[in-house]
C-alpha positions as MATLAB code, in Angstrom:
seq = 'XXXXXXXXXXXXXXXXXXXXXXXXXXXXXXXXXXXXXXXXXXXXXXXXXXXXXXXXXXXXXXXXXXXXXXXXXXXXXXXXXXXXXXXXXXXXXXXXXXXXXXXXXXXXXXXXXXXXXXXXXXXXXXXXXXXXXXXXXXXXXXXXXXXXX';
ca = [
      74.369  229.448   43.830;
      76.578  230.621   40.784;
      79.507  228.903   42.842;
      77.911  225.725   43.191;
      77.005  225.160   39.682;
      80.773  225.912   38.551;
      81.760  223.435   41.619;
      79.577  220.258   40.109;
      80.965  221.651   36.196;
      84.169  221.363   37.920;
      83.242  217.713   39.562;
      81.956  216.441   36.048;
      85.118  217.381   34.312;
      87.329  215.792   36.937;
      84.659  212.986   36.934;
      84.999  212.659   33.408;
      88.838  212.375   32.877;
      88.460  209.004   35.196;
      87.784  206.681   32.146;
      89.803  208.337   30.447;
      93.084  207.837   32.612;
      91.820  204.408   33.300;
      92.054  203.895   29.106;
      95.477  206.011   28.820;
      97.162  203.761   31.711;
      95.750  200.164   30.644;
      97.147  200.706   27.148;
     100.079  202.641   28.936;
     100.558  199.077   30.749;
      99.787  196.825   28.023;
     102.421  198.143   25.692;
     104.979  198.166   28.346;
     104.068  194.776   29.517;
     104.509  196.053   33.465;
     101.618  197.371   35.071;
     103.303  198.223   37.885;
     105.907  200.311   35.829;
     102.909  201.915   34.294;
     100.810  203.173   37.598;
     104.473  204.724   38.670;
     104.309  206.338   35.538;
     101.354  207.399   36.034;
     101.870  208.993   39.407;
     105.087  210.667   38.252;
     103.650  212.359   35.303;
     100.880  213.284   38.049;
     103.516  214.551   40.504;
     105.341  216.716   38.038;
     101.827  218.185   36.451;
     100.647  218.812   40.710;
     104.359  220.348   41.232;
     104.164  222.908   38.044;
     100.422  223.615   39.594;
     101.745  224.417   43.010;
     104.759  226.685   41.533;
     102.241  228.515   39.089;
     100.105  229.017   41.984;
     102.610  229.678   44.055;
     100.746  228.158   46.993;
     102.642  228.518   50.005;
     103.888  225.794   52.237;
     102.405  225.172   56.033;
     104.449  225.661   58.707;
     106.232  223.214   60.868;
     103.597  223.957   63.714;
     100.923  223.482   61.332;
     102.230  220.272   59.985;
     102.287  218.964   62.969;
      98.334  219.571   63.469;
      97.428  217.169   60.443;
      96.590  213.781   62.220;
      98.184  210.913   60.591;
      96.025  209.066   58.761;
      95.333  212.533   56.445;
      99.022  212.011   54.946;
      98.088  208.462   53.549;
      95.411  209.368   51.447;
      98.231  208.981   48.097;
      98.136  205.317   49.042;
      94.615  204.941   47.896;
      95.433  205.775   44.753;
      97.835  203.987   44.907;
      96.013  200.892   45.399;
      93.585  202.091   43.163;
      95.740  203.436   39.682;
      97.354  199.608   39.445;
      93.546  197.827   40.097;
      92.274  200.638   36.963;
      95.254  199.313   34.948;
      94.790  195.441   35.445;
      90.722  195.871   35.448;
      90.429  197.987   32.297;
      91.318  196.076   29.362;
      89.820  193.036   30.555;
      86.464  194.432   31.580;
      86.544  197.171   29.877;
      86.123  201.173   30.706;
      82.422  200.668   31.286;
      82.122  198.217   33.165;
      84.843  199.656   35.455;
      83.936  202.801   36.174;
      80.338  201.298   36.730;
      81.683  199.182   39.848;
      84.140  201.984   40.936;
      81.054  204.446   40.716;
      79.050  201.893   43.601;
      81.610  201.274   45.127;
      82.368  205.129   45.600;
      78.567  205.546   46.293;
      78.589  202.881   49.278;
      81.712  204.135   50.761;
      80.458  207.881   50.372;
      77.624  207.276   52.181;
      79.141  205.727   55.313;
      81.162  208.595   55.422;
      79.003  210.948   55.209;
      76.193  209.111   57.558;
      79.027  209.495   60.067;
      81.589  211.995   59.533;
      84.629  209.560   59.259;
      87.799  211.338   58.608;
      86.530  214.912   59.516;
      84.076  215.516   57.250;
      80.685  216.964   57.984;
      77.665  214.808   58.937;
      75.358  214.287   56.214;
      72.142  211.904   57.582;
      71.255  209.271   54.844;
      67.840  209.976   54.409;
      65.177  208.284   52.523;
      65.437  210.557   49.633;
      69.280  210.763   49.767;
      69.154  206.599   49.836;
      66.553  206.443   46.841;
      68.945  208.591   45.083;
      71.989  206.429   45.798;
      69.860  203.397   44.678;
      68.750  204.643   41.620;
      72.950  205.900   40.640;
      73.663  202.136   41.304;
      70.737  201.016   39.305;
      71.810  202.919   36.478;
      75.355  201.934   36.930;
      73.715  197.878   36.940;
      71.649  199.114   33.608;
      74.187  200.960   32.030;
      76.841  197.851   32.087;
      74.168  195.007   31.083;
      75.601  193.476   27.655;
];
């Protein structure tokens, strides 16, 4: 049980630098007047900080053979943030951090529970049951609440 709590501490924090990055790269991308120049910013900085991690680590590399094993689709999962770092950078100033990571948050919530009602891409079945959808309801009423002016 002592794993799991440090697990969801380590969730919050990661949860908790989203706003934060979506603030840092819509001012990034106002000042430079290019939000696409901005979200490859972004990724770069990313890239070099997830490089260092790697050497520090020193994590080592699959093999060919194993390579070979991942199916496709598990390579492209960059793109979505890719998709989603420029959408953060456009949304944020004009809705503001709130009200962003309010719609990302239901939007995460919907999509998280399709995959998990069916294991898509791998991942163990978790049933949506009535408590599990009450509790998904009330996260996207408080999102709703939480972003009313």
């Amino acid at each position: 049980m002592k794993g799991q709590w440090l697990l969801m501490a380590m969730v919050l924090l990661g949860g908790s630098l989203l706003p934060i990055q979506a603030a840092m790269n819509g001012r990034l991308g106002g000042i430079l007047e290019n939000r696409s120049l901005a979200a490859l910013v972004s990724f770069t900085v990313g890239t070099i900080g997830l490089v260092l991690y790697v050497l520090l680590s020193r994590a080592s590399l699959p093999s060919i053979e194993v390579a070979r094993t991942v199916p496709w689709w598990a390579w492209l999962g960059g793109l979505c943030g890719a998709i989603y770092v420029p959408v953060v950078i456009i949304a944020a100033p004009r809705l503001g951090v709130a009200a962003l990571t309010g719609l990302s948050v239901g939007a995460q919530m919907a999509a998280s529970a399709v995959l998990d009602q069916w294991g898509l891409l791998g991942l163990p079945v978790h049933p949506l049951t009535p408590g599990r959808t009450i509790g998904l309801v009330l996260i996207v009423v408080g999102v709703v609440l939480l972003q009313r002016k």
